[in-house]
C-alpha positions in Angstrom: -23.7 -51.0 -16.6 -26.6 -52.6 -15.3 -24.9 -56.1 -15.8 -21.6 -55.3 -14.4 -22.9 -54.5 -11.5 -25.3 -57.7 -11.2 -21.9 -59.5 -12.1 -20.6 -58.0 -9.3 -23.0 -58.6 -7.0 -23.3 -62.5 -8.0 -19.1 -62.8 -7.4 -19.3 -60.9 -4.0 -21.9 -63.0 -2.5 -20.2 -66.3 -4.4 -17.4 -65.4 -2.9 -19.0 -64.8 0.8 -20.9 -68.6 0.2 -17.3 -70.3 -0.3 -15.1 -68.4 2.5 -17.9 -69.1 4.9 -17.5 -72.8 6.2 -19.9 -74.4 7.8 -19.0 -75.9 11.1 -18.0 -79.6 11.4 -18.7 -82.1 14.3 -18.9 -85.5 15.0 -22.1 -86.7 15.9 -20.1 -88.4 19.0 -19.2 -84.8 19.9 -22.7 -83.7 18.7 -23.9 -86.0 21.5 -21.5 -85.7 24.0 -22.7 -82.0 24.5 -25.8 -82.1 24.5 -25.6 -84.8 27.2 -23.2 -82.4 28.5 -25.6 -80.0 28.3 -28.4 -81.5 30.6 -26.2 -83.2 33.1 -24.6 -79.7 34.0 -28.1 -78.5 34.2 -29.1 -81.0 36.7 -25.6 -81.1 38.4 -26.0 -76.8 38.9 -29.6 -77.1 40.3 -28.9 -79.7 42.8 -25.8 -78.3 43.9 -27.4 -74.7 44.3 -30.9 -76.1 45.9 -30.7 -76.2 49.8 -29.6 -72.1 49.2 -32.5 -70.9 46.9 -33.9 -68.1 47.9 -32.0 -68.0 51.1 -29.5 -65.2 50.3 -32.2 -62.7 48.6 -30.2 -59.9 47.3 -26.6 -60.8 49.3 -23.7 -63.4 48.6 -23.4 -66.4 50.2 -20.4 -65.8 52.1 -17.4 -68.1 51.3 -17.6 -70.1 55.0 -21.1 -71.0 54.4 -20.5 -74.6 53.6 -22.5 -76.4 50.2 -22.4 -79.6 50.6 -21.6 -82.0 47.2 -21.7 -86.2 47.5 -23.1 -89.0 45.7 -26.2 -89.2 47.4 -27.6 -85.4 47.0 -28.8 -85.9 43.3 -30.9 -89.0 44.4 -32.1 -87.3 47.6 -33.4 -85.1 45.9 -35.5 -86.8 43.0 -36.5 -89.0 46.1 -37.8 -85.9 48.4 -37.9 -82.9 47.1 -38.3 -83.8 43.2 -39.7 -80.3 42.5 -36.4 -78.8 43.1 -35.8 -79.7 39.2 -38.8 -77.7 38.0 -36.7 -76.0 35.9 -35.9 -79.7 33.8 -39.5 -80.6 33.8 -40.4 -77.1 32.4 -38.1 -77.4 29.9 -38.9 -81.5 29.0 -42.3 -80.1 28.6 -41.4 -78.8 25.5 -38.8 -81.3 24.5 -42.3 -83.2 24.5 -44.7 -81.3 22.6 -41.7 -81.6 19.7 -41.3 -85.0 20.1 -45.3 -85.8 19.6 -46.0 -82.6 17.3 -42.8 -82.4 15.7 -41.1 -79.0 15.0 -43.1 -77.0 13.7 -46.1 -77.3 16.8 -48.0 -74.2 17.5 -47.6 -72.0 20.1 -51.1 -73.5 21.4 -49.9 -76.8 21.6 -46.8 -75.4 24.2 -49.1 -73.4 26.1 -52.2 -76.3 26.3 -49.4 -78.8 27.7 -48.0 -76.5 30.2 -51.3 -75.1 31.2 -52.8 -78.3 31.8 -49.3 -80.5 33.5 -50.2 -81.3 36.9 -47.1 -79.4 38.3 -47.1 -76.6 40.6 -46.1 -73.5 38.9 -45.1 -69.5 40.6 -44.8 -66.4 38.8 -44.4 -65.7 35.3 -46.0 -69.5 34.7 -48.6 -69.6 37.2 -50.0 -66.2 35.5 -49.4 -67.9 32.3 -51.2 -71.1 33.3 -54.1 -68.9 34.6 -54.1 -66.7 31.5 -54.2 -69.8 29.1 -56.8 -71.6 31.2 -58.8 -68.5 31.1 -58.7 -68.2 27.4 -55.6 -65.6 27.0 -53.8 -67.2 24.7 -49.8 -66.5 23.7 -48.5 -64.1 23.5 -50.9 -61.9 25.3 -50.9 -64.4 28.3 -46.9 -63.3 28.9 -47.6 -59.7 28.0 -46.7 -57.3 30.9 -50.7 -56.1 30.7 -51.8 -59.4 31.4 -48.8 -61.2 33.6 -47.8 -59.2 36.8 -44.1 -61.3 36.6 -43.2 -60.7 33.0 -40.0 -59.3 33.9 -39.6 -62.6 36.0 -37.3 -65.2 35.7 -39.2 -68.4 34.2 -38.2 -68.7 30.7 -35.0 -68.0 31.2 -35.0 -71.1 33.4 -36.6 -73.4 30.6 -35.0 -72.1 27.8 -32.3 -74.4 27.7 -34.2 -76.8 25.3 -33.7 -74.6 22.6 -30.3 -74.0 22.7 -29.1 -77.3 22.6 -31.7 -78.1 19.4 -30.4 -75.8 17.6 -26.4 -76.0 17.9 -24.6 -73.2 16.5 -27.9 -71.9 15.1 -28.5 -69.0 17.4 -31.6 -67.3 15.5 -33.2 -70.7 15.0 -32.9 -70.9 18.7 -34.7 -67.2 18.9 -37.0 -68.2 17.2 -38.2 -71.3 19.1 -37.8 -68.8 22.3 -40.4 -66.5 20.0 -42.8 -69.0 20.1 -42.4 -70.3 23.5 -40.8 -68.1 25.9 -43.8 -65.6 25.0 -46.4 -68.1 26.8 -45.0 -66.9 30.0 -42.1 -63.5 29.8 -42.3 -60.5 27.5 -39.5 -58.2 27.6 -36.6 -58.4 29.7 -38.0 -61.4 31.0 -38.1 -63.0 27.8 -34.4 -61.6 26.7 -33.7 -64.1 30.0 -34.5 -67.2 28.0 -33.2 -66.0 24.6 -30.0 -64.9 25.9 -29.4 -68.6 27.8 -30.4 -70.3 24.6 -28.3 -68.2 22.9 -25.0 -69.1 24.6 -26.2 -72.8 24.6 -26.6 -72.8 20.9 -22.9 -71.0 20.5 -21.5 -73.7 23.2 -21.5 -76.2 20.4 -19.1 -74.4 18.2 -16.7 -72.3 20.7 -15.0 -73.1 23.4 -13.8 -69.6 24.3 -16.6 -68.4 27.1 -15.4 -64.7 26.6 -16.9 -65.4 22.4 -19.7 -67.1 23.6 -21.5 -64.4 26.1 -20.7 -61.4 24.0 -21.6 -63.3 20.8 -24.7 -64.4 22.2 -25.4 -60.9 23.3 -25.9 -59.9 19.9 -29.2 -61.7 20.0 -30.2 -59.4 22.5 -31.8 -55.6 21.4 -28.8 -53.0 22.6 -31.9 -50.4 23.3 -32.7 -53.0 26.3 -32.6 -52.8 30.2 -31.7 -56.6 29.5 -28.6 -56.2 26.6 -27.6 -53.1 29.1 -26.8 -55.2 32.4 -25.6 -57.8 30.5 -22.9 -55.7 28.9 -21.9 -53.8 32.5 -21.1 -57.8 33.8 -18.9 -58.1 31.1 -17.2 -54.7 31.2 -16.9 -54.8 35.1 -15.4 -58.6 34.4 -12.6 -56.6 32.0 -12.2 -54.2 35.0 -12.2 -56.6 37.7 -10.7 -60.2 36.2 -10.2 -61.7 39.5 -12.8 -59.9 41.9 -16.6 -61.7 41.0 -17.6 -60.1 44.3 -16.7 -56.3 43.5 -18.8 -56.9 40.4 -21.7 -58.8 41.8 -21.4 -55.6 44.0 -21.8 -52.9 41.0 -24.7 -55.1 39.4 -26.5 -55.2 41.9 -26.5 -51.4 42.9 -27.2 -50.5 39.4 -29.6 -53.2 38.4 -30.9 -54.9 41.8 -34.1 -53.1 42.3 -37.6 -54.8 41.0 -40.2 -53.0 39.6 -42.6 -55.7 38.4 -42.5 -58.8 40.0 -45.5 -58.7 43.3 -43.5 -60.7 46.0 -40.2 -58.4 44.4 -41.1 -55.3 44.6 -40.0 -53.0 47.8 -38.1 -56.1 49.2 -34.8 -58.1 49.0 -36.9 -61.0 47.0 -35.4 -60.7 43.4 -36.6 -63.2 40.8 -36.0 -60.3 37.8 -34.1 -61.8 34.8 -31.9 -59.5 34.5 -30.2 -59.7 38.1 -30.5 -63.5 38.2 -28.9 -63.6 34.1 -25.8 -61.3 36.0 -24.9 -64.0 38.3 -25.5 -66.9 35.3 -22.6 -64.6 33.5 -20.9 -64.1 36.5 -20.5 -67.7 36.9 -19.4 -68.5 32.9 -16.7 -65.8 33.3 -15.2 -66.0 36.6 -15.2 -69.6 36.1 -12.8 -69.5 33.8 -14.0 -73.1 32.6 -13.4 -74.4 35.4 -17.0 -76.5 36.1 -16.9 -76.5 40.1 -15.7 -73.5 40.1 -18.7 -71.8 37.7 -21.6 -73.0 39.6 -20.2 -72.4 43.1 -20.2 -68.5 41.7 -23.2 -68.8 40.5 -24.5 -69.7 43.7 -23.5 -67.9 45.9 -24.2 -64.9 44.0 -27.6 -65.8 45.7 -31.0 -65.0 44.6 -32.4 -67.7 42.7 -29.2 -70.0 43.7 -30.3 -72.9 41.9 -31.2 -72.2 38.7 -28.9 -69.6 38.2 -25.6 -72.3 38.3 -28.1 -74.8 36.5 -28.1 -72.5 33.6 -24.3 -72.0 34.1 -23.5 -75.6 34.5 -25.5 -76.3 31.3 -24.1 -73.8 29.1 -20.3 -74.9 30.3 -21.1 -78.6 30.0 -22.8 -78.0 26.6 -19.4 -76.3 25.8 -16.5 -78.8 27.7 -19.3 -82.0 27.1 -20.0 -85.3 29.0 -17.1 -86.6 29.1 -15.1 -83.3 30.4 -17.3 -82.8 33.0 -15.2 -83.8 36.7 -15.9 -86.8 37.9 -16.4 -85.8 41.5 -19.5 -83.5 39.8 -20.6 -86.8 37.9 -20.9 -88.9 41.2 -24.5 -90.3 41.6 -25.5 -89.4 38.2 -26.1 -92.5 37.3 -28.9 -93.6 40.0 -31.1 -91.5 38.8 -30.2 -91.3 34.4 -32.8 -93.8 33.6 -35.8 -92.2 36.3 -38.3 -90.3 34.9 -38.8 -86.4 36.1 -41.4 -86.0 38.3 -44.5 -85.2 35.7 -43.0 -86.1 32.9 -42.4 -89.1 30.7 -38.5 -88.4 30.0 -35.3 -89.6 31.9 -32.1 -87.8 31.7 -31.3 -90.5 29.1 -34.1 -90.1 27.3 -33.7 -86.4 27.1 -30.6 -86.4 25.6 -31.7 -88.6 22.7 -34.8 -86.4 21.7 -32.7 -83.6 21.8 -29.9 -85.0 19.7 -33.0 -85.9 17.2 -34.4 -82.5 17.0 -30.9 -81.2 16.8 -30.5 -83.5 13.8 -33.8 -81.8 12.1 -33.1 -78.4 13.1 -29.0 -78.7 11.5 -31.0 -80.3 8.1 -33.9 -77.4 8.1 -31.4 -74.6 8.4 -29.6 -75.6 5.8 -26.9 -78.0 7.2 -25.3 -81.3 6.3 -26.7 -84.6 8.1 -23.7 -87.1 7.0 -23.2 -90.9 8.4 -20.4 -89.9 11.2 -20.7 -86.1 11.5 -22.7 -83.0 10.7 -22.1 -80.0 8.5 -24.1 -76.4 10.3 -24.1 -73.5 8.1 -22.6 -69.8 9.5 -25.2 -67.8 10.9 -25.0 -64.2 11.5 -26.5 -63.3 14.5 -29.9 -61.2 14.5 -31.2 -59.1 17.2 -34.8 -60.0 18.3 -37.6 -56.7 18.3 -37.5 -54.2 20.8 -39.7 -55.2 24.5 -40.7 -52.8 27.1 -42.0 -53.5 30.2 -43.9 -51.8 32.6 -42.4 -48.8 30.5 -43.3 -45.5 32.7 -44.4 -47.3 35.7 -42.8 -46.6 38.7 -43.3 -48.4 42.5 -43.9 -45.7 44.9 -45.8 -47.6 47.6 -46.3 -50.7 49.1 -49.3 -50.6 51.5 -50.7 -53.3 53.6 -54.5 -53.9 53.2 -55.4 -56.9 55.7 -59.1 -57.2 54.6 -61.7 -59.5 54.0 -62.9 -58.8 50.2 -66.5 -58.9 49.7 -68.8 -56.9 48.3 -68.6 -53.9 51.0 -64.4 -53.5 50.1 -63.4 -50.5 48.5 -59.8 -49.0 48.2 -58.6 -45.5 47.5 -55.0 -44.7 45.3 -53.5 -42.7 43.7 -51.4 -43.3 40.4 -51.4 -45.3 37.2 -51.3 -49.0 38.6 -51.5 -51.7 41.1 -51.6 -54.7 41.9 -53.5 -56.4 45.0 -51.7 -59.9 46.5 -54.7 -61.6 48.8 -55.4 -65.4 49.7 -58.5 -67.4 49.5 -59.0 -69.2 53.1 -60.8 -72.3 53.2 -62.8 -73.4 56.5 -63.2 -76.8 55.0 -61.4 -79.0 52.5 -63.7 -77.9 49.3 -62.6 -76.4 46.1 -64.2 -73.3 45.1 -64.2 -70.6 42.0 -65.1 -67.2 43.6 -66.4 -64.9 40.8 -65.6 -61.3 41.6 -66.5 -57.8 40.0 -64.0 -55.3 39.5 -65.2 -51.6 39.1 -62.5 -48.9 39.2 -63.7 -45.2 39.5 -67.1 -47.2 38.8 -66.2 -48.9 35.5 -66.4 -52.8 35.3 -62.6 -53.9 34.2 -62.8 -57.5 35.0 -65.1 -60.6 35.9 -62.1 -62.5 37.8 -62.5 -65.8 38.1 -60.6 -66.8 41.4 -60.1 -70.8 42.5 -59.2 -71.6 45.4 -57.2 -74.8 43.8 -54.0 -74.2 43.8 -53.1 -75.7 40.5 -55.4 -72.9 39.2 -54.7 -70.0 41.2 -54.7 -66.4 40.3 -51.6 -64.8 41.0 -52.3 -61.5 42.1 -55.4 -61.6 42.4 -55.8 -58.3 40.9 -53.8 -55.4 38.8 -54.2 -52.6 36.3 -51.7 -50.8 34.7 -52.1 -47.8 32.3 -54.2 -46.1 34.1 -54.7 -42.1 34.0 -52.4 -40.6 36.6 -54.6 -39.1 39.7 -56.9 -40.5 42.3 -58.8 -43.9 41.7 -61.5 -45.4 43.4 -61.8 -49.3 43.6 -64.8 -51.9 44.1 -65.6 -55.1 44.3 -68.9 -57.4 43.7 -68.9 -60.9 44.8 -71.4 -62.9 42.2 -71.1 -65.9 44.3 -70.4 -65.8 48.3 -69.8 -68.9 50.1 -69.8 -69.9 54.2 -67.3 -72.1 54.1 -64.6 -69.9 52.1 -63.3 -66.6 52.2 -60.9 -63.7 50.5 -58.4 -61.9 52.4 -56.5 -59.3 50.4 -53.0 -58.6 51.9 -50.7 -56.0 49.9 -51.2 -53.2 47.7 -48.5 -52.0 45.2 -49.2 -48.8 43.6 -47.4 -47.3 40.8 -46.9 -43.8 39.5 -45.8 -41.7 36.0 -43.2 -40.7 37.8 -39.7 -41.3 38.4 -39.1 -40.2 42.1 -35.9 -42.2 42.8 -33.8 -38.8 41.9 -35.6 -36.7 43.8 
C-alpha cells in the first residue's frame, strides 16, 4: 500500500514538473525591459518632481499644468540632482552586488548606505544613524528603534530587486528580506516588497490587472499593507473610470499617519501604504497607457515623484524600452552615459549590471541561461511573515515644547510613547556630538549621541514606545555642554493604549 501511494505521489508531482513551463524570453526582450524598467523610473520621478510634497494629502487638480520637454531630465541632473534619490538609493545596492556579488550580507548594504555621502530623511536617516551607532539590520528598521518605519523609503528603492529577479517574485522577497529591513519593518517594508513584486511579474505578463493582484500574494492578507492594497483594487472594479472617487475612499480609510514624526496630526503623508495607493492607482487607471500612468500617479499628490517613478518603472519593465513614447523618451539620451550624483553608475551602466545579476539570479533559481534567450522556472508565490507596527499605539497629542534642552529640561505625559522632534543650533560653523542622558520616571533609557552634522543627524532626537500606560516623568543630562551650540526641542507626540478615534 505503502508503495502505491509513493507511486502516486512521484506521478503527481512528475506530472506537475512537465505541465509547468518555464517562461521563455529573448535576452533582447530580457534587456529591453529592464532598460525599460529604469528609464520609466527616471522618466516618473522627473516628471512628478517640481509637485513633491506640494499637494500633501489632496489631488493635483487637472488645470494645474506639469510641464514635460527635452530639457527637464538634464535640468535636473544639472540642478537639483538629488531629485533622483530614489535611483541612487537603489544603485547603491545594484553596487554592493556588483563588488560582493549576490550573496553580500546584509552588513555590506547597510555599511555602504550608512557611510554614502548623500543626504538621507526618514526611514534612512534613522537607519543611517542606527547603523553608524552600532544597530545593525534588522533592528536598525524595527519600529522600536526607527520612528519612520511605516515610511515610505524602501518602497522607493526597491526597484533593484524586481528587475534582478524577472518572474522570480520570492527571490525578489527575499533580497527585499535582507535589504529593505536596513531601513522599513512592517507596512513600510510590504512598500518595497510589493513594488519589487510587480517588477519581477512585469517580465512575464503584460496584463496590469494579473500583475498587481499577483504580486499581492507576496503580501501577508493579515496586513494593514495587503488590506489597502486590495480596497484600491476593489474600488478600481467599482469605479473603472473614476481614479478620483477612489483616491477619495483611500484616502478616508487609509490617509491618517500614526508613525511617521513630521506625519502625524498633519496633511504630511510619507506612510507606504497611502503613497503604494496612488503607485496602483496609476498602473490601473492607466490602462497601459505610459503618460497617462504617471500623470495619475502624480497628481494623486503626496510623495508625487516617486510614486509615478515606481509606476513608470513597473509599466516600462512591462511595455519595455522600445514601447515606451517617444515624447517621454526626449532628452534621455543627454544624460544615459552621466553618472548619478554619488554614485559610480550611469543609466547605461545600470541597465547592464542588472541584466547580469538578472542572468545569475534566472541560473540560481533554477532557470535556463541559453545563447539567445532564457528559460525561468514557475514560481508559486509565497507570502512573507506577518509585521506589526506600532501595534497598540495610538496618537492622541501633538504638543509644542519650544525649549532649550539642557540639563534643567524636564517634561511631563501621559501614555505609552513619544517622540520629541528638536534642532541643534550652531552660533558658529563647528561640528559638534552633544552627548545627552535620558532618564524617564528616573531610569537611564539612553546615552544619545546627537551631531550636529547633518550627514549624521538623529532623527527625532528622542522616542520610547512600550511604555506602561499612566503618567511619566522625563529628564535630561547633558555630559558635554558647549557655548557655541545649542538644543532646541520643538514637538512632542504622545501616544496612548487606546483607540479614541470612535469615541
Amino acid at each position: 500500500m505503502k508503495k502505491i501511494l509513493f507511486s502516486i505521489l512521484v506521478l503527481f508531482f512528475t506530472v506537475q514538473i512537465l505541465l509547468s513551463k518555464p517562461v521563455e524570453i529573448e535576452k533582447s526582450v530580457l534587456k529591453d525591459k529592464i532598460k525599460g524598467g529604469w528609464a520609466g523610473q527616471l522618466i516618473g520621478c522627473t516628471y512628478g518632481g517640481p509637485t513633491e510634497f506640494k499637494f500633501n494629502s489632496t489631488i493635483i487638480p487637472d488645470y494645474h499644468p506639469i510641464d514635460w520637454n527635452s530639457t527637464l531630465i538634464e535640468w535636473w541632473f544639472d540642478n537639483h540632482p538629488g531629485l533622483y534619490d530614489d535611483i541612487y538609493m537603489d544603485l547603491t545596492f545594484v553596487d554592493v552586488f556588483d563588488k560582493q556579488g549576490l550573496d553580500a550580507p546584509a552588513e555590506a548594504f547597510a555599511k555602504a548606505f550608512a557611510n554614502a555621502e548623500y543626504p538621507l530623511w526618514h526611514a534612512n536617516q534613522a537607519a543611517r544613524y542606527n547603523i553608524l551607532n552600532g544597530i545593525m539590520p534588522p533592528e536598525s528598521g524595527h519600529w522600536l528603534n526607527n520612528p519612520h518605519a511605516d515610511d515610505i523609503d524602501f518602497q522607493i528603492e526597491a526597484d533593484f530587486a524586481g528587475l534582478m529577479s524577472p518572474g522570480l517574485v520570492n527571490a525578489a522577497s527575499g533580497y527585499c528580506d535582507r535589504i529593505g529591513h536596513i531601513m522599513n519593518y512592517g507596512d513600510g517594508w510590504y512598500g518595497g516588497v510589493y513594488v519589487a513584486a510587480m517588477y519581477s511579474l512585469a517580465f512575464i505578463s503584460d496584463d496590469i490587472d494579473f500583475i498587481v493582484n499577483e504580486a499581492l500574494k507576496a503580501i501577508p492578507a493579515q496586513s494593514t499593507y495587503y488590506q489597502c492594497m486590495q480596497d484600491v483594487i476593489s474600488l478600481h472594479d467599482k469605479f473603472p473610470k473614476d481614479w478620483k472617487r477612489c483616491w477619495f475612499e483611500i484616502e478616508k480609510k487609509w490617509g491618517e499617519d500614526i508613525g511617521c514624526p513630521d506625519g502625524v496630526f498633519r496633511a504630511f503623508n510619507i506612510d507606504a501604504k497611502i503613497n503604494s495607493a496612488w503607485i496602483l492607482l496609476g498602473l490601473l487607471y492607466g490602462e497601459g497607457d505610459f503618460g497617462k500612468t504617471i500623470d495619475i500617479s502624480t497628481r494623486a499628490g503626496d510623495d508625487s515623484d516617486c510614486n509615478p517613478a515606481s509606476s513608470g518603472g513597473i509599466l516600462g519593465a512591462m511595455i519595455g524600452y522600445e514601447k515606451i513614447p517617444d515624447a517621454w523618451k526626449q532628452g534621455l539620451h543627454k544624460v544615459a552615459d552621466r553618472n548619478f550624483q554619488y554614485t559610480r553608475i550611469s543609466l547605461n551602466k545600470a541597465n547592464e549590471l542588472s541584466f547580469q545579476q538578472a542572468l545569475q539570479v534566472i541560473s540560481d533559481n533554477g532557470g535556463t541561461i541559453e545563447k539567445d534567450k532564457v528559460l525561468i522556472p514557475e514560481q508559486d508565490v509565497k507570502p512573507v511573515p506577518l509585521e506589526i507596527g506600532f501595534e497598540g499605539h495610538y496618537p492622541i497629542e501633538r504638543k509644542t515644547i519650544d525649549a532649550e534642552l539642557d540639563s534643567k529640561t524636564e517634561l511631563e505625559f501621559e501614555g505609552i510613547g513619544f517622540t520629541l522632534q528638536g534642532r541643534i543650533v550652531k552660533e558658529q560653523d563647528v561640528e559638534i556630538t552633544f552627548l545627552v542622558e535620558m532618564y524617564i520616571d528616573n531610569e537611564l533609557v539612553e546615552t544619545a549621541k546627537l551631531p550636529s552634522l547633518r550627514h549624521d543627524r538623529k532623527n527625532p532626537m528622542f522616542w520610547r514606545y512600550k511604555l506602561e500606560e499612566g503618567k511619566h516623568r522625563i529628564k535630561f543630562k547633558v555630559l558635554n555642554p558647549a557655548s557655541n551650540a545649542r538644543m532646541h526641542l520643538t514637538e512632542m507626540i504622545i501616544y496612548t493604549a487606546t483607540d479614541k478615534r470612535n469615541q
